[in-house]
C-alpha positions as CSV (number, residue, x, y, z in Angstrom):
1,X,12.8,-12.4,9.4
2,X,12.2,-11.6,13.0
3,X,11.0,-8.0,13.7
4,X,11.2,-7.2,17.5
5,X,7.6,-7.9,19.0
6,X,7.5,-4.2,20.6
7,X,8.3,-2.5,17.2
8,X,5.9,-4.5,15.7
9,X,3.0,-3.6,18.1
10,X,3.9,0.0,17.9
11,X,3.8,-0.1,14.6
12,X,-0.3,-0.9,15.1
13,X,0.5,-5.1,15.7
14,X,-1.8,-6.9,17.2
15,X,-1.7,-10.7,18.6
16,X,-4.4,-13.1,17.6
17,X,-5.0,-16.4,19.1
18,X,-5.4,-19.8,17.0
19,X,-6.7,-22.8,17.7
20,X,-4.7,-26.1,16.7
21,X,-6.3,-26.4,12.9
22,X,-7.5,-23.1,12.7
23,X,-7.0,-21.4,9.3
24,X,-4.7,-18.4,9.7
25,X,-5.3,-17.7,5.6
26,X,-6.4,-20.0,2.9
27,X,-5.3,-20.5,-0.4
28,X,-7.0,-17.7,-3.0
29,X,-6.7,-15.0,0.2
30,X,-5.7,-11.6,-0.6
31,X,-2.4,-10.9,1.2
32,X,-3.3,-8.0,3.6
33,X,-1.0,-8.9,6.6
34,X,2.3,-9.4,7.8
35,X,2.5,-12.5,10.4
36,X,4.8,-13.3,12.9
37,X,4.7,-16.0,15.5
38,X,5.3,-15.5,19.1
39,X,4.4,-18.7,20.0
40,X,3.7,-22.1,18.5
41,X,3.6,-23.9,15.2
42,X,2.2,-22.9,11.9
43,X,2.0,-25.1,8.6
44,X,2.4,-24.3,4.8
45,X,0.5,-26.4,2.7
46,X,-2.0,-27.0,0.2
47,X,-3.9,-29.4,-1.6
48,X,-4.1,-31.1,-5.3
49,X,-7.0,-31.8,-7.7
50,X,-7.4,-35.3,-5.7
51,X,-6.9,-33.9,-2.5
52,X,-3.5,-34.9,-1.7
53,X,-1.7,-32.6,1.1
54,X,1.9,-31.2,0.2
55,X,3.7,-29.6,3.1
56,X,5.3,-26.4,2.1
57,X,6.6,-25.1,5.2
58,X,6.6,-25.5,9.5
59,X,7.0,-22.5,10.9
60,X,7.8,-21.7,14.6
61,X,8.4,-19.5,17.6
62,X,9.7,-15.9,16.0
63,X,9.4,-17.1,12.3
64,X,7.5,-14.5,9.7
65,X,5.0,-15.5,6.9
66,X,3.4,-13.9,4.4
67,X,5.4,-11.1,3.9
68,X,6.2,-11.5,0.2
69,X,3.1,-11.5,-1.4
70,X,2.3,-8.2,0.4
71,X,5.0,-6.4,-2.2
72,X,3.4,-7.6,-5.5
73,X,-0.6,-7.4,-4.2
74,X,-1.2,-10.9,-4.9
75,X,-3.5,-14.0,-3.7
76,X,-2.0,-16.5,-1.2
77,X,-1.2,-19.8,-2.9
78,X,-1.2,-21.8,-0.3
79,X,-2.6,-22.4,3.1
80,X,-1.4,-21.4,6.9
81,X,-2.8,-23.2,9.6
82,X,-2.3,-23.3,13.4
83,X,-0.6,-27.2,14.0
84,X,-0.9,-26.0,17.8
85,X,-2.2,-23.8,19.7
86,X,-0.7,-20.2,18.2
87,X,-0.1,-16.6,18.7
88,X,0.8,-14.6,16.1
89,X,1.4,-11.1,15.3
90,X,-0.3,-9.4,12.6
91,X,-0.2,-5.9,11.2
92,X,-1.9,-4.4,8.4
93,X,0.0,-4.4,5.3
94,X,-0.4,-0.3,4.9
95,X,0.7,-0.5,8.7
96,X,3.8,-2.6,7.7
97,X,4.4,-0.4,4.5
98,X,4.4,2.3,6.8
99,X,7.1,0.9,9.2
100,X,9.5,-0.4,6.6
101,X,9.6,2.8,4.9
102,X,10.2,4.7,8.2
103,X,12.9,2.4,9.2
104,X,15.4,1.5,5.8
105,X,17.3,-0.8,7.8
106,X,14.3,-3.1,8.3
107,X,13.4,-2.8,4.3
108,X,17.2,-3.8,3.8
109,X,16.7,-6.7,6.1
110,X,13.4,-7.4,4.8
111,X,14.8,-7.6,1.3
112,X,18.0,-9.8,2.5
113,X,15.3,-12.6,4.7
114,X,13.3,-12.6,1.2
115,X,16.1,-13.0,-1.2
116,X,17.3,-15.8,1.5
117,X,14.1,-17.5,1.2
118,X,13.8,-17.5,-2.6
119,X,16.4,-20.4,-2.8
């Protein structure tokens, strides 16, 4: 789901800057942000017992992540981490709480980009 940048930032957004590697969040994380990229790539991955990487996800330019675990307050179960260099938006979940409930047609697309996802 792609939330306009500007609604995003005056909602309390902010942009942070990552390094190609850098750990956006790692696997056991608490889920307190929504992420969106403006610029760059981001993999999904994580690791088994013998340290084998699966690939979960690329994301890219205007792509969200994150977002469902913020509904059901649990741990991330994977890793997100910068494949080049990256901006991405992220707010504060009670931030993003905030927005969706001010603004049903956003929780109605919210729920429609998650149910997408699911499959």
């Amino acid at each position: 789901m792609v939330i306009h940048q500007q609604i995003l930032k005056s909602a309390g957004a902010i942009i942070k800057k990552y390094q190609p590697k850098e750990n956006i969040f790692t696997k056991g994380d608490s889920a307190q942000y929504y992420f969106q990229i403006v610029s760059g790539s981001v993999k999904m991955n994580n690791y088994d017992e013998s340290g084998r990487e699966y690939i979960q996800n690329f994301l890219k330019d205007g792509e969200c992540f994150g977002e469902s675990l913020l509904f059901i307050d649990h741990k991330y179960s994977m890793n997100a981490i910068a494949i080049t260099f990256c901006e991405v938006l992220i707010l504060k979940k009670t931030l993003f709480f905030n927005l969706i409930q001010q603004n049903p047609k956003l929780c109605f697309e919210m729920n429609k980009w998650l149910s997408k996802t699911a499959f």
